[in-house]
N, C-alpha and C positions, 0 to 999 in steps of 0.2 A: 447399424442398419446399412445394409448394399446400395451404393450410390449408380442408380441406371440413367447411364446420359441414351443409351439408345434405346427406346422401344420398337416392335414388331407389331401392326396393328393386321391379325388374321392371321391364324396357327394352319392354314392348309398345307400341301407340298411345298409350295413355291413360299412363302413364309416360313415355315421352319424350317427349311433349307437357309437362309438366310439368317437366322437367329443361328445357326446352328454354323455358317461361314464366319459369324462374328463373333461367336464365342468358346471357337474352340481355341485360340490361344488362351483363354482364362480370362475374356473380357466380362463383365458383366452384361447378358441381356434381359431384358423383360418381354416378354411375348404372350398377347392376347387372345387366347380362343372363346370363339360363339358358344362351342355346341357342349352342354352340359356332362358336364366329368371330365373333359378333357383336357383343361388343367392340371385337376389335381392327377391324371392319368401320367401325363408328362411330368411332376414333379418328383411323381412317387416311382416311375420305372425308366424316367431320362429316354422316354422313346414316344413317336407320334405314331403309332401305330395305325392310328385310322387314316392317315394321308402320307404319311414317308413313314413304312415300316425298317425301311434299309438302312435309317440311320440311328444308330445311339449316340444319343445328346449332350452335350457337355455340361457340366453340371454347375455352369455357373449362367446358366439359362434359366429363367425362371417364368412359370408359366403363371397369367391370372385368368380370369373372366370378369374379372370388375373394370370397367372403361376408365374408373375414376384413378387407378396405379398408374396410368402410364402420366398422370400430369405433369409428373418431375421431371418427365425426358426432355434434354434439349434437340434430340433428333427424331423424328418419327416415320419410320419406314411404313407404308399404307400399303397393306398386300392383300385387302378384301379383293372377293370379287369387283367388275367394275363397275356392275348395275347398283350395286348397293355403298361404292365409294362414298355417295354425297352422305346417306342417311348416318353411316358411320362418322365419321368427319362432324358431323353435326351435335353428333351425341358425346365428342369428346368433352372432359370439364373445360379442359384446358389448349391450347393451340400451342405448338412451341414456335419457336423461330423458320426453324427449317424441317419443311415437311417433303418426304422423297417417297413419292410416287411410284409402284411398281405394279400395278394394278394394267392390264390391257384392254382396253375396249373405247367406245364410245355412247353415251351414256342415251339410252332409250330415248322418245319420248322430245326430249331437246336438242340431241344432235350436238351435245357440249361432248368436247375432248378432255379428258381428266382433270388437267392444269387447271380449264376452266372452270369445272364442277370445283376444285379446292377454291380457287381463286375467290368464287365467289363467297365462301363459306368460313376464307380463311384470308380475308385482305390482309392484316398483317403481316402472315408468313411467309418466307422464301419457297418458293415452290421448286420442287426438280425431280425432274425422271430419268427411273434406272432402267434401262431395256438396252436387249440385247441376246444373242444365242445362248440361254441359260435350259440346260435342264436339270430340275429342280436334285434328284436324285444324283450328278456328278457334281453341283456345286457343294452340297452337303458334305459330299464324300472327297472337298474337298482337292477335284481334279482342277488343274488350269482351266480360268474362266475370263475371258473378256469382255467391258460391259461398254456403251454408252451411259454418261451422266452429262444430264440434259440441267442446264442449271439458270434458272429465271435470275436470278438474284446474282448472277455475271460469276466472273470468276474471285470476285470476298466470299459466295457462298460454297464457289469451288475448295478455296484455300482452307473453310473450313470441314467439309464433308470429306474433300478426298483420302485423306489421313484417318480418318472416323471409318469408313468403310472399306478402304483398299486392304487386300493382305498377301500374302507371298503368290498365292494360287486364282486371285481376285481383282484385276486389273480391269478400272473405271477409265475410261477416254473421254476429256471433258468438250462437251460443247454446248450453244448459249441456246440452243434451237430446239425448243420446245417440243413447238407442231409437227417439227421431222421426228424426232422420238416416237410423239404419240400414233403419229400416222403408221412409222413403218410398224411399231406393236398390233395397231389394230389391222391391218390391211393383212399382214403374214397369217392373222389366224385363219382367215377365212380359205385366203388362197390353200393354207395348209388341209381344210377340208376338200378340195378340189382334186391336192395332190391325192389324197386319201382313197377318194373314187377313183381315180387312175390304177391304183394300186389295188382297189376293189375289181377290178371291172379284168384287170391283166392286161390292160393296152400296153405297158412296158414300162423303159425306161426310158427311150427315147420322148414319149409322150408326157413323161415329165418332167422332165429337160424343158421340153419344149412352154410345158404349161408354166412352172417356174418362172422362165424366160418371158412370156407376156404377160404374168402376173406382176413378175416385176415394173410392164411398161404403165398397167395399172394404178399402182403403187405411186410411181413416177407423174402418172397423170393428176391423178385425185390430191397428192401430196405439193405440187405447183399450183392445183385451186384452194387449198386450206392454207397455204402461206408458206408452206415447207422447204427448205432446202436440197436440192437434187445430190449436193455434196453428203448432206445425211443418210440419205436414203441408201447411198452409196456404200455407209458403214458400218457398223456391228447392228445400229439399231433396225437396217432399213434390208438390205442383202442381207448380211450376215445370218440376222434370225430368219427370213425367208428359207436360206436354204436348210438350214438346219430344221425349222418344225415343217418343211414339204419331205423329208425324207426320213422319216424314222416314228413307227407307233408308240415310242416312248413321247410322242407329241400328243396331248388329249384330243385337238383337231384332225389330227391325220387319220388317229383310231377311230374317231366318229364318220368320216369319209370313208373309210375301208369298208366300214360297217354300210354305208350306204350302199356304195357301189357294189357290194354282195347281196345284198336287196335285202335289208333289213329296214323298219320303219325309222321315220326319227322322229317318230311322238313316240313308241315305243325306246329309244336309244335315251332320249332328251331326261322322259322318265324315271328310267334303270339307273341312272347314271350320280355316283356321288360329289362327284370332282365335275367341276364347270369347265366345259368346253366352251370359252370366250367367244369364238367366231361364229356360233350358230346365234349368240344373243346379237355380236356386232354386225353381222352381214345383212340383214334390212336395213338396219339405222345406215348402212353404209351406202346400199344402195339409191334409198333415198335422199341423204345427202350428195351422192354423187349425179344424179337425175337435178337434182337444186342449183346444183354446180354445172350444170350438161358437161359431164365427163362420163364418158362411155368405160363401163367397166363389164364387157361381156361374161367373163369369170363368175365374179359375184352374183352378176343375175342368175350365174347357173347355179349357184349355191342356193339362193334365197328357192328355183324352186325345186331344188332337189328336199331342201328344207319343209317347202309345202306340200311335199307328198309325191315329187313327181318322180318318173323313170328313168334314173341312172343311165341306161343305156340310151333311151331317146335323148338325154339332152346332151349326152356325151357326141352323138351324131348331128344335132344343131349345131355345136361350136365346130364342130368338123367340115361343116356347109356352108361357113359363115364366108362374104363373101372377100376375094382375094383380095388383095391393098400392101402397098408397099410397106419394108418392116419400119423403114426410118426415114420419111419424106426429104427431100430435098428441103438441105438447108439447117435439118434436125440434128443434133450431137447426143439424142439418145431416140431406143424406141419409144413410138407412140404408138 
């Protein structure tokens, strides 16, 4: 019987991209899909056609839908959505040692960042998160990819993950900082719908430069009240994926922005849609958070009401009218 030290917990893009990065040299994976057939779909055609049509599978990938197969894994990659991370998590039989987070958001309702939703669900296990400018579709296929690995459990749980997951085309960058992981994951989605409307609307490219550039300060602000590191924020997890999902509709965010700012609804968008755009779900939790915190995230506000139904082009003219203020206060080593 096949010995699977890694499982894949959610068969979406970004999960069977990953299953699919770890076992094409001939590793063994196991990888868990929800939605019914989809399993045996993958086992029987080596392909996810309902979420990565572009990749054929390697075939020492193995697909289940029983919660109960992954128990034997000593690693568990968690790639559900992020609103539904805890109840997954919950329903596994078993916890293994080290549990690696790849999931972006922040979780409805409580305002917990992923780490924490495991943590509480999962006190025994090592906790760490993978983020970083990945799209799901070039990591599969296997192009140069480099990630953030955020590791609770210091660098003993570096020494054992980095080896388990790194591969010629798959460079992990280790650090101990959690909350800068989690932050820049959730923070980029949203801004990435912001970029989207820019891109909707034709104000250019300088206007998303520019928005970029103070969602970043964003990012940097909200990330210094949740406990984050400015130095992470800095790097693949925090920049790096910012500019990559503000500029390309291979980003789910940036597509659902496009769509806004050409005046489409987004209870109609939200609805239509198979693949979860994370930052429509994170961008309230965010904003309120960030109001808890009195950190001004003008941005997001404009997301949450573009989200509530409002006029793409009105509020693209509020941020525009907003009033003047220096970019980097005296005394500041970054924007605020």
């Amino acid at each position: 019987m096949t010995r699977f030290k890694t499982g894949v917990v959610g068969a979406g893009a970004w999960g069977t991209a990953l299953a699919q990065m770890l076992g094409a040299d001939g590793t063994p994976v196991l990888l868990w899909a929800l939605e019914d057939g989809l399993a045996d779909a993958i086992n029987r055609d080596h392909r996810n056609d309902l979420y990565l049509p572009s990749a054929t599978l390697a075939r020492t990938i193995r697909a289940t839908g029983n919660l109960s197969d992954l128990a034997a894994c000593d690693i568990l990659l968690i790639v559900t959505p992020a609103q539904h991370l805890g109840s997954v998590l919950s329903r596994l039989p078993r916890l293994p040692r080290d549990l690696v987070l790849c999931s972006k958001g922040i979780e409805a309702g409580t305002g917990r960042m992923m780490h924490e939703v495991a943590h509480a669900i999962a006190p025994a296990s090592d906790i760490a998160v993978l983020s970083g400018p990945t799209f799901a579709h070039e990591v599969a296929a296997g192009l140069p990819t480099a990630v953030t690995l955020a590791c609770g459990g210091g660098e003993a749980q570096w020494e054992r993950l980095a080896p388990a997951l790194a591969r010629p085309a798959f460079r992990p960058y280790y650090s101990d900082d959690l909350a800068g992981a989690e932050v820049g994951g959730s923070v980029k989605n949203v801004l990435a719908i912001a970029c989207g409307v820019v891109d909707g609307l034709k104000l250019g490219q300088n206007a998303r430069a520019a928005l970029i550039s103070r969602g970043y300060a964003e990012m940097l602000r909200f990330g210094e009240a949740m406990g984050a590191r400015a130095a992470t924020l800095a790097g693949l997890c925090g920049l790096g994926d910012l500019v990559l999902t503000c500029s390309s509709t291979s980003s789910r965010n940036f597509s659902l922005g496009k769509a806004l700012g050409e005046g489409q609804s987004a209870r109609d968008l939200l609805r239509e849609r198979r693949t979860v755009a994370e930052g429509a779900h994170t961008a309230p939790v965010l904003r309120d958070l960030a109001a808890r915190h009195g950190v001004s995230m003008p941005i997001v506000e404009a997301v949450c009401a573009l989200l509530d139904g409002g006029n793409a082009t009105e509020i693209a003219q509020t941020m525009l009218t907003r009033p003047l203020k220096a970019e980097m206060p005296a005394g500041e080593s970054a924007p605020r």
